[in-house]
C-alpha positions as CSV (number, residue, x, y, z in Angstrom):
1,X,59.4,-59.9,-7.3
2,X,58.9,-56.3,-7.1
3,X,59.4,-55.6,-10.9
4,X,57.0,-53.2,-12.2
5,X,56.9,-55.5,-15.3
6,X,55.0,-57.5,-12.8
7,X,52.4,-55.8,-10.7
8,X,50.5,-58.4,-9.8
9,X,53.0,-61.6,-10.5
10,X,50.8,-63.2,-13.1
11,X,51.1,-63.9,-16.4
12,X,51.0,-67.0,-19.0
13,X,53.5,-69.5,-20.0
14,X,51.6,-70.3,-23.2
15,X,53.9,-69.5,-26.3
16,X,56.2,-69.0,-24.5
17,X,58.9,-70.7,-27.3
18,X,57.3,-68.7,-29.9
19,X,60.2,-65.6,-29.7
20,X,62.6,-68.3,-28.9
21,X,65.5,-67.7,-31.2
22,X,68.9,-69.8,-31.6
23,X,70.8,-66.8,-31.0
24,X,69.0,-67.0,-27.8
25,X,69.7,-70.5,-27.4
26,X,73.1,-70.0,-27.6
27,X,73.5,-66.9,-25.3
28,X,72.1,-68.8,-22.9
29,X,74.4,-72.4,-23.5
30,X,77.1,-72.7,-20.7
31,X,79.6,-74.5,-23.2
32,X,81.2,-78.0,-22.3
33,X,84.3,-76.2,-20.4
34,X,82.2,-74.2,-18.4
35,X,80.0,-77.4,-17.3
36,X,82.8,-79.1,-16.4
37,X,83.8,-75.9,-13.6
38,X,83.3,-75.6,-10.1
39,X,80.2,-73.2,-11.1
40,X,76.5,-73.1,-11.4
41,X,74.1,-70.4,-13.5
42,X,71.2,-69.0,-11.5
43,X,68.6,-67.3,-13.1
44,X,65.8,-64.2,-11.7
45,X,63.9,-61.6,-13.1
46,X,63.5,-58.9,-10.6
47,X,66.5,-56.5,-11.4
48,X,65.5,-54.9,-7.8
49,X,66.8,-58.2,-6.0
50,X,70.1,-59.3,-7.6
51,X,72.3,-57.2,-5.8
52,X,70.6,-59.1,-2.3
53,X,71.8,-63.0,-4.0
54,X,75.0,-61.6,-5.7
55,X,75.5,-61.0,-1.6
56,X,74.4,-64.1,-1.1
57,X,76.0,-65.7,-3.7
58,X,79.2,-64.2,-2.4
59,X,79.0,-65.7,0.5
60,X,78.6,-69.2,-0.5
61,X,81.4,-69.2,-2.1
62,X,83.1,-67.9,1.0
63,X,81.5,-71.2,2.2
64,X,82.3,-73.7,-0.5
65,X,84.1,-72.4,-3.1
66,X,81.2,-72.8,-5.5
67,X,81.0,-70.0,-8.2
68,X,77.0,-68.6,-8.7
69,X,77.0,-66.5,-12.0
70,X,73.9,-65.1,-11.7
71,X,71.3,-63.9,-15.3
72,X,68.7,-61.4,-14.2
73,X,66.1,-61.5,-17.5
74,X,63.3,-59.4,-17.7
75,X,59.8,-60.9,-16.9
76,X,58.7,-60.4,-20.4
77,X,61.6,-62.7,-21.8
78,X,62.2,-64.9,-19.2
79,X,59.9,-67.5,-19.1
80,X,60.2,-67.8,-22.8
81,X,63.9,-68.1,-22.6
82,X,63.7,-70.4,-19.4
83,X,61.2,-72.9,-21.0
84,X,63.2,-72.9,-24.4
85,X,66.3,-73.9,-21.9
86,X,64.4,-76.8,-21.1
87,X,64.0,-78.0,-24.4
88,X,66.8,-77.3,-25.5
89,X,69.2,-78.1,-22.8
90,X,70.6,-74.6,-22.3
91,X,68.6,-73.3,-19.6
92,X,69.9,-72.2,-16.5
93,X,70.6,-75.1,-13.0
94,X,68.9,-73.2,-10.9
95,X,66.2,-70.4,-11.3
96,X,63.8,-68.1,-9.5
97,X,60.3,-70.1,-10.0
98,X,56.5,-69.0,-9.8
99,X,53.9,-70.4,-8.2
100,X,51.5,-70.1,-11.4
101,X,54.1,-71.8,-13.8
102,X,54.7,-74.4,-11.0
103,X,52.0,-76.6,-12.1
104,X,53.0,-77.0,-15.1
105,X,56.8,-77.7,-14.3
106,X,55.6,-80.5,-12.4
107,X,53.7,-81.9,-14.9
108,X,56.2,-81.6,-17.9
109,X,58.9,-83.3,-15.2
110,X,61.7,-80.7,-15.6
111,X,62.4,-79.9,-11.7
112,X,64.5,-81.8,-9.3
113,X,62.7,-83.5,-6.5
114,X,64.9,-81.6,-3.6
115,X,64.0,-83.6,-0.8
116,X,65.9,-86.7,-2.4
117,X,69.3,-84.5,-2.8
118,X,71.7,-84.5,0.4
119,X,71.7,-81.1,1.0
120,X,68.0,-80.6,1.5
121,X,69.1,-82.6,4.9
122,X,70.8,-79.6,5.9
123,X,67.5,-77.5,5.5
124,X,65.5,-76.6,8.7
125,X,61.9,-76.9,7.1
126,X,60.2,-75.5,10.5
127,X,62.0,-72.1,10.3
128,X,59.3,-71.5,7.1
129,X,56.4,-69.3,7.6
130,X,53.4,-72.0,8.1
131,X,52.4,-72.8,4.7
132,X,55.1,-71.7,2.7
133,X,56.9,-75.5,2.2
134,X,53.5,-76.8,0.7
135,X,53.2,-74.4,-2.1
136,X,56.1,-75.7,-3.2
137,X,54.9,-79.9,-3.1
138,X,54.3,-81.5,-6.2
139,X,51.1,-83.5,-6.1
140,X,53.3,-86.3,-5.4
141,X,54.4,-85.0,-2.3
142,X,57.7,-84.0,-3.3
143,X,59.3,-80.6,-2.4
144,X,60.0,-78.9,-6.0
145,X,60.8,-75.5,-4.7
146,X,62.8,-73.8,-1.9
147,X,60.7,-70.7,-0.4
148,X,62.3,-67.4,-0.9
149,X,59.9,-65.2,0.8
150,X,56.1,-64.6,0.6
151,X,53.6,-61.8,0.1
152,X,50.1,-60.9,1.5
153,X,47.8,-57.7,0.3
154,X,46.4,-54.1,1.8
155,X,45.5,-51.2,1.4
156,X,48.0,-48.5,0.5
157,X,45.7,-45.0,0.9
158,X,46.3,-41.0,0.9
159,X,46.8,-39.9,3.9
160,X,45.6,-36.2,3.2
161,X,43.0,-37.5,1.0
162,X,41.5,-39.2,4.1
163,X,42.0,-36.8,6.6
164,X,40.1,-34.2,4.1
165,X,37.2,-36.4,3.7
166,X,37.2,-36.4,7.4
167,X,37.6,-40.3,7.6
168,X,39.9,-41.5,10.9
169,X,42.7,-44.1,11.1
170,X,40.6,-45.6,12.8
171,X,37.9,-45.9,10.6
172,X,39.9,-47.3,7.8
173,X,42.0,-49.6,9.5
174,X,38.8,-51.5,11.2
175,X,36.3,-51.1,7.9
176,X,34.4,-54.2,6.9
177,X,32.2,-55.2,3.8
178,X,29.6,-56.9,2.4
179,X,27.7,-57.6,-1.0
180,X,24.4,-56.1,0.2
181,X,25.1,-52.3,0.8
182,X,29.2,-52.8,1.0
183,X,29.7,-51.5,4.7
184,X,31.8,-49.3,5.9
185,X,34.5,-49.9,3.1
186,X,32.0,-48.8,0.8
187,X,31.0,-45.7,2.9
188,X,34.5,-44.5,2.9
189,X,35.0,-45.2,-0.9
190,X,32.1,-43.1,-1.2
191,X,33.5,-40.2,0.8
192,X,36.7,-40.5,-0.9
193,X,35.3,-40.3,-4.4
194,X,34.9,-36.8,-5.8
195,X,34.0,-35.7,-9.5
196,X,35.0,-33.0,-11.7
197,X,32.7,-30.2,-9.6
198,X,34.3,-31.2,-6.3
199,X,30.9,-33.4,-5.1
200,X,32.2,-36.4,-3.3
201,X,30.3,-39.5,-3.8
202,X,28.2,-39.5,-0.9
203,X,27.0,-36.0,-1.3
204,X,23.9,-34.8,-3.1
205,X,24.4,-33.7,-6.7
206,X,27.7,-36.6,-7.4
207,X,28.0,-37.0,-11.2
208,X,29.7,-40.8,-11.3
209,X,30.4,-40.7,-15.3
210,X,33.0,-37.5,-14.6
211,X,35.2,-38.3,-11.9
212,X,37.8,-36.5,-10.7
213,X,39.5,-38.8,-7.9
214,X,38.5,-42.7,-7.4
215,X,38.0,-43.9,-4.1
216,X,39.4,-47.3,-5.3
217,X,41.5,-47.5,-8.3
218,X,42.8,-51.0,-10.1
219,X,44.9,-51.7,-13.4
220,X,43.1,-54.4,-14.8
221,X,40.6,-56.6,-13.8
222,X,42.5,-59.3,-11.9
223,X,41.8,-62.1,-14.3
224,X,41.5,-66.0,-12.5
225,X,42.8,-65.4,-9.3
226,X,42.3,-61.6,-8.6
227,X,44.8,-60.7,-6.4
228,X,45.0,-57.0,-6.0
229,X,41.9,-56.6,-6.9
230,X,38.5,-59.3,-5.4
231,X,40.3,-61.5,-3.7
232,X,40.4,-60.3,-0.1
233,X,36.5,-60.1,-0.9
234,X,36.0,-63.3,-2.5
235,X,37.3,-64.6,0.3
236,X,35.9,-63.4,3.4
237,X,32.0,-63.2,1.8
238,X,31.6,-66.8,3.3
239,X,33.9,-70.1,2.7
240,X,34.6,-69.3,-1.1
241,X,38.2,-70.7,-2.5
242,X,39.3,-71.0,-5.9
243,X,39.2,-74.4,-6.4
244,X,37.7,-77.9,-4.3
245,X,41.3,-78.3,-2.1
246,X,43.6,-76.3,-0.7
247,X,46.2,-77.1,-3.3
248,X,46.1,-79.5,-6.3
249,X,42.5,-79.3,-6.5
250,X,40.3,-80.5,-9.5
251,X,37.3,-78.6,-9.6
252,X,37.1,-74.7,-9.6
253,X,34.7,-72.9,-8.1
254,X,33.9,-69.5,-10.8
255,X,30.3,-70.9,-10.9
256,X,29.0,-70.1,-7.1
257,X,26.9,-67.9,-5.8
258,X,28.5,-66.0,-3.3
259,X,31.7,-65.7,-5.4
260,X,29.6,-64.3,-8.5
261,X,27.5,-62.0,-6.2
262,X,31.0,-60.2,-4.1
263,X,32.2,-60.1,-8.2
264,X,28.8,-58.3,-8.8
265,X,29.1,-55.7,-5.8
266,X,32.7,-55.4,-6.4
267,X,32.4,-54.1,-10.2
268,X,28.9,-52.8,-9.3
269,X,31.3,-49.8,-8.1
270,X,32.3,-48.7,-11.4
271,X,28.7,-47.9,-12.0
272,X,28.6,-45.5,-8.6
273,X,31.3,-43.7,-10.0
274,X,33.9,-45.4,-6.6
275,X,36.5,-47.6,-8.7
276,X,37.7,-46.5,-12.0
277,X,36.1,-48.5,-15.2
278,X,38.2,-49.7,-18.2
279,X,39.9,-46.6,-20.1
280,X,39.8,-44.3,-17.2
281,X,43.6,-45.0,-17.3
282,X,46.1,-46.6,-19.8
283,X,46.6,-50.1,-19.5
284,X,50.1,-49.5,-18.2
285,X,49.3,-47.0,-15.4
286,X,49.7,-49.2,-12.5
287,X,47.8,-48.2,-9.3
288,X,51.1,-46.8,-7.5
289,X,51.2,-44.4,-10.5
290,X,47.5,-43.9,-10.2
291,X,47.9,-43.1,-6.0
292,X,51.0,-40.9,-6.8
293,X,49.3,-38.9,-9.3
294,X,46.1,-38.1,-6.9
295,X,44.0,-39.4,-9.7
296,X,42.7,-42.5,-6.9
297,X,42.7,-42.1,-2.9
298,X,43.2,-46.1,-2.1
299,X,44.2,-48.9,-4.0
300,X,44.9,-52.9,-2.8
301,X,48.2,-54.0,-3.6
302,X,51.2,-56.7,-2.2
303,X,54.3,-56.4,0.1
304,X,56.4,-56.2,-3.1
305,X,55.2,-53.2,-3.4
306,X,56.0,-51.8,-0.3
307,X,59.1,-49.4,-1.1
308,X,57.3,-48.3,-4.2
309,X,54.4,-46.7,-2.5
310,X,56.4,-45.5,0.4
311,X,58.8,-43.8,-2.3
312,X,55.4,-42.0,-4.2
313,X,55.8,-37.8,-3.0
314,X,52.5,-38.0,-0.8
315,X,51.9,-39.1,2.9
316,X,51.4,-42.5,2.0
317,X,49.1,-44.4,5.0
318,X,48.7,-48.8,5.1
319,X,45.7,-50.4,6.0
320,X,44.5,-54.2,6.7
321,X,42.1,-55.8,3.9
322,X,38.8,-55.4,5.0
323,X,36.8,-57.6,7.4
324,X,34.1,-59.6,5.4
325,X,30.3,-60.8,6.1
326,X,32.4,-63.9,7.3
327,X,34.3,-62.4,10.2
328,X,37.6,-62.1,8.6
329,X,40.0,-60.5,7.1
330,X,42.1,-62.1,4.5
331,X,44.4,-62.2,2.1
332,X,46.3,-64.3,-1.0
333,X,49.5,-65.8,0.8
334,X,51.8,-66.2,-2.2
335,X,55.6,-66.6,-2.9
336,X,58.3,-67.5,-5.0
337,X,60.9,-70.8,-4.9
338,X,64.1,-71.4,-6.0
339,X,63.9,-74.8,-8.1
340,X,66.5,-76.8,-9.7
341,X,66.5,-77.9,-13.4
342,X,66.2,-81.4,-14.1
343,X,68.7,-81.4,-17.1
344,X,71.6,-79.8,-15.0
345,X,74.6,-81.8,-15.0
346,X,75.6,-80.4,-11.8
347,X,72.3,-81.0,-9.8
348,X,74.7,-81.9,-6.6
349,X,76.5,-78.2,-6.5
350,X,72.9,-76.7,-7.3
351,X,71.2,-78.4,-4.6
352,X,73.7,-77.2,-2.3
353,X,73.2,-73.4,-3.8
354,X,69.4,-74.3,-2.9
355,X,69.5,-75.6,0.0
356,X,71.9,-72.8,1.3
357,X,69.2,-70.5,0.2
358,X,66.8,-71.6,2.7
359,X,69.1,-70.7,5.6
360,X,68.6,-68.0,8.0
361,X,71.8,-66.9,7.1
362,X,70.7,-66.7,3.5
363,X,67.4,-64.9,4.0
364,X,68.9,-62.7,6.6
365,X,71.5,-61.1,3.7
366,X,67.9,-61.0,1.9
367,X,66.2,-59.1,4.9
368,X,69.0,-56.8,4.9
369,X,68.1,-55.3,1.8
370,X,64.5,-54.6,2.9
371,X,63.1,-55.9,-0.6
372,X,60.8,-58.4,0.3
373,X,59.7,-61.1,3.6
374,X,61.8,-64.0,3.3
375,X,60.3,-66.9,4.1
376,X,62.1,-68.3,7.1
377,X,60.4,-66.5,10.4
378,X,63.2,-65.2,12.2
379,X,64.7,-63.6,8.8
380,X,60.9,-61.8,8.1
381,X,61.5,-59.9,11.7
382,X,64.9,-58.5,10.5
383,X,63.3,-57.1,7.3
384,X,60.4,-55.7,8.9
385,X,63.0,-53.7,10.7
386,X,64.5,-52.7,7.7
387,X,61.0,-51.9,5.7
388,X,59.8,-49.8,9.1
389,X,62.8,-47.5,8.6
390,X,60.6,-46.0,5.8
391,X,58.3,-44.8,8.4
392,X,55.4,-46.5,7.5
393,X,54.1,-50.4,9.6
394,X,54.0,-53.2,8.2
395,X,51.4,-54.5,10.2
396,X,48.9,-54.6,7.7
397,X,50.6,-57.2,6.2
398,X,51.8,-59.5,8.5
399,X,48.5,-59.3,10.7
400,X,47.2,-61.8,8.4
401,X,50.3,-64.5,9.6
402,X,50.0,-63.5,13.1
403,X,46.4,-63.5,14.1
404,X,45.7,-67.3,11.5
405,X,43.3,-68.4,9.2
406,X,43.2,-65.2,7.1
407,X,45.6,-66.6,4.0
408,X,44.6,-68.4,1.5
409,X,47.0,-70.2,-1.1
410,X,46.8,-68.7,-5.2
411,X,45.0,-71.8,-7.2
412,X,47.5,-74.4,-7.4
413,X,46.4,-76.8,-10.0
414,X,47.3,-78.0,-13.3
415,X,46.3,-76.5,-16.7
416,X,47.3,-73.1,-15.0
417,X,47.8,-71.6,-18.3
418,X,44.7,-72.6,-19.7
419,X,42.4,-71.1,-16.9
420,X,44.0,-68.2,-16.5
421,X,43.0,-68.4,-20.7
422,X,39.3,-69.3,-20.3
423,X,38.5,-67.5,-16.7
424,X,40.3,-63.7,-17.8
425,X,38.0,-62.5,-20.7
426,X,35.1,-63.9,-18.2
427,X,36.4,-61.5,-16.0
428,X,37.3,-58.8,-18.1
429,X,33.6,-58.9,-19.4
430,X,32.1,-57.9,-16.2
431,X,34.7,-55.1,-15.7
432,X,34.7,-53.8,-19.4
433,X,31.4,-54.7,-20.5
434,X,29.3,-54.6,-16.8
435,X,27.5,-58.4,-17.7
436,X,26.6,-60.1,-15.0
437,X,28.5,-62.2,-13.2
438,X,26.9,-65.4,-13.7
439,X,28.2,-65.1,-17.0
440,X,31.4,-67.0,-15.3
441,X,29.3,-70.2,-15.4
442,X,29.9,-71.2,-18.6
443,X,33.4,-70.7,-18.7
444,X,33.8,-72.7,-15.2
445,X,32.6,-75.3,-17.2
446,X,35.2,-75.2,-19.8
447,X,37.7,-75.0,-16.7
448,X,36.7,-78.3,-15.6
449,X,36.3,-80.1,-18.6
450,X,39.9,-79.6,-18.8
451,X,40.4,-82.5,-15.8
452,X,36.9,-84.4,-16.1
453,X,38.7,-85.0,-19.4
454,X,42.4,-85.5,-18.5
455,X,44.0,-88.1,-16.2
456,X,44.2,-85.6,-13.3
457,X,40.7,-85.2,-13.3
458,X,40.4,-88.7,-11.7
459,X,43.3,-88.2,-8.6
């Protein structure tokens, strides 16, 4: 989860059999002797979290005498390989799963329905984090995914870059926003802003086409669902979501007012000179890179990315997402499942593999290694203690858990792919390009001509 191949845990399935090659094909077959063993493969991509489940997977065999050989795969190659393994039978039994390929797994009917296998019995579902179980239902009320941990949004800031523009903890822990003149948020991105003559952006004389240091500073422009970028503003300007339901919805919502407007003010900052436009940095210098370097003051980015910033050589401060026009403050409540392949011809061992990895005993190995939240409560508490070793609270984070009603779910819905598609040059467009927002109405349409034209337009 915290590989830097995957800043902001997105990306497309589509093609994904394309660099599919038999020689990969057969790396990745187990062979008929080692399907008949007392062993199941297990697949990830985050290099950073393998040695926490080769603990984990040590233990369970301590427990059961079940062997876990464990692949960790690169994020560039593993969906290709993973979705080539379902075709061609050579995949993996169980494997680390996303919620923006899930979708799509349910609908090609590759996943194991967990809640029908024995060992999901031995499961406490209430130990989740509130929330976490349903990402991981199939429209058909089914549980297709095991939660592994979650993930919520802030701001990671300069501390001496604050305290020079004389702005207070204070001040940046309780700023809000709004469309019209941006609040306080955008006060202090102002302050923070400085160009190439040393004029911050609120000061007489700021040149915004030569800037020195960014009060904000992004890596791309966040494409359909925005992450670490609009989303803790698209969501707190009133009662916007993504789509018409919480999850499984039908109808997205790109074409509304108060969703286009926040996308307005929010990009309308590249033109003051207080978030970085297109080509201000390469495409792969990712904001912790941008922080690090002093080139940007703040930047919004995900619990995964926690160690990282804390490990950038400057004091390195946290803050809570910004309260909105609505009264909140919120943020995306994402995170990743452990599935099982439906092909596996040992779907008994890895349900048991599965099922042992929603244990507290599980996630507190995970906790231990102070990587990411795991989903079960009582394990997040041990790897807060863990994370807060770094020096630096974790509070901004899980404020959005404790105090309620500031999460909101990424947009679970079929033909995941094929927004992201149609909704990421729309967005890009207002970035790059500075068109207006309302530009995203026409491609909403083509978003939902996908289901007023498919059978799942009609559930």
């Amino acid at each position: 989860m915290n590989n830097k191949l995957m800043l902001t845990r997105r990306g497309l399935l589509a093609g994904a059999l394309a660099g599919a090659t038999a020689a990969t094909l057969a790396a990745c077959s187990g062979g008929d002797e080692q399907s008949k063993s007392n062993s199941i493969d297990y697949w990830l991509w985050d290099a950073s979290q393998e040695p926490a489940y080769a603990a984990c997977a040590a233990r369970f065999k301590e427990k059961t005498g079940i062997t876990v050989n464990i692949t960790q795969i690169g994020w560039g190659d593993y969906w290709t390989k993973l979705t080539a393994g379902f075709i061609a039978g050579t995949g993996p039994d169980v494997f680390v799963d996303h919620i923006a390929r899930f979708a799509q797994f349910v609908d090609l009917d590759v996943l194991v329905p967990l809640d029908e296998q024995a060992a999901w019995s031995d499961v406490d579902e209430s130990a989740f984090q509130e929330g976490l179980l349903d990402l991981w239902k199939g429209d058909d009320g089914h549980q297709y995914g095991c939660p592994k941990d979650w993930d919520t949004v802030a701001l990671f800031y300069n501390e001496d870059m604050l305290a020079e523009a004389g702005i207070s903890e204070e001040e940046i822990q309780t700023c809000d926003w709004n469309p019209d003149d941006g609040g306080t948020f955008e006060r202090i991105l102002a302050r923070l802003t400085v160009d190439r003559n040393g004029v911050r952006g609120d000061e007489e004389g700021f040149d915004p086409k030569h800037v020195a240091v960014y009060g904000l500073g992004i890596q791309d422009s966040g494409s359909n669902d925005g992450q670490t970028q609009w989303s803790p503003f698209t969501a707190t300007v009133g009662n916007w979501h993504y789509t018409d339901q919480e999850t499984w919805g039908t109808h997205y919502r790109y074409d509304e007012e108060d969703f286009q407007r926040t996308l307005d003010w929010y990009f309308g900052l590249v033109d003051k000179g207080y978030l970085n436009p297109n080509g201000a940095f390469s495409d792969a210098t990712s904001t912790d890179i941008q922080l690090g370097s002093g080139s940007i003051a703040m930047a919004i980015h995900g619990a995964w990315m926690f160690n990282t910033f804390a490990g950038l050589d400057i004091n390195v401060g946290i803050a809570p997402t910004p309260i909105g026009p609505n009264g909140n403050r919120a943020s995306l409540f994402n995170g990743l499942g452990d599935s099982i392949v439906k092909d596996s011809d040992k779907i008994d061992l890895a349900a048991q593999w599965v099922a042992f990895l929603g244990t507290a005993e599980a996630q507190d190995i995970v906790a231990s290694y102070g990587i990411v939240f795991p989903a079960i409560s009582s394990s997040t508490e041990k790897a807060i203690e863990v994370f807060e070793e770094t020096g630096l609270s974790t509070d901004a984070f899980t404020v959005h858990l404790e105090e309620g009603g500031q999460t909101f779910f990424f947009p679970l819905t079929y033909f995941g792919a094929d927004v992201n598609a149609i909704i990421t040059p729309a967005v890009d467009a207002v970035w790059v390009d500075r068109v207006p927002a309302s530009t995203l109405s026409g491609y909403n349409e083509q978003v939902n001509l996908l289901f007023e034209t498919s059978a799942h337009g009609d559930q």
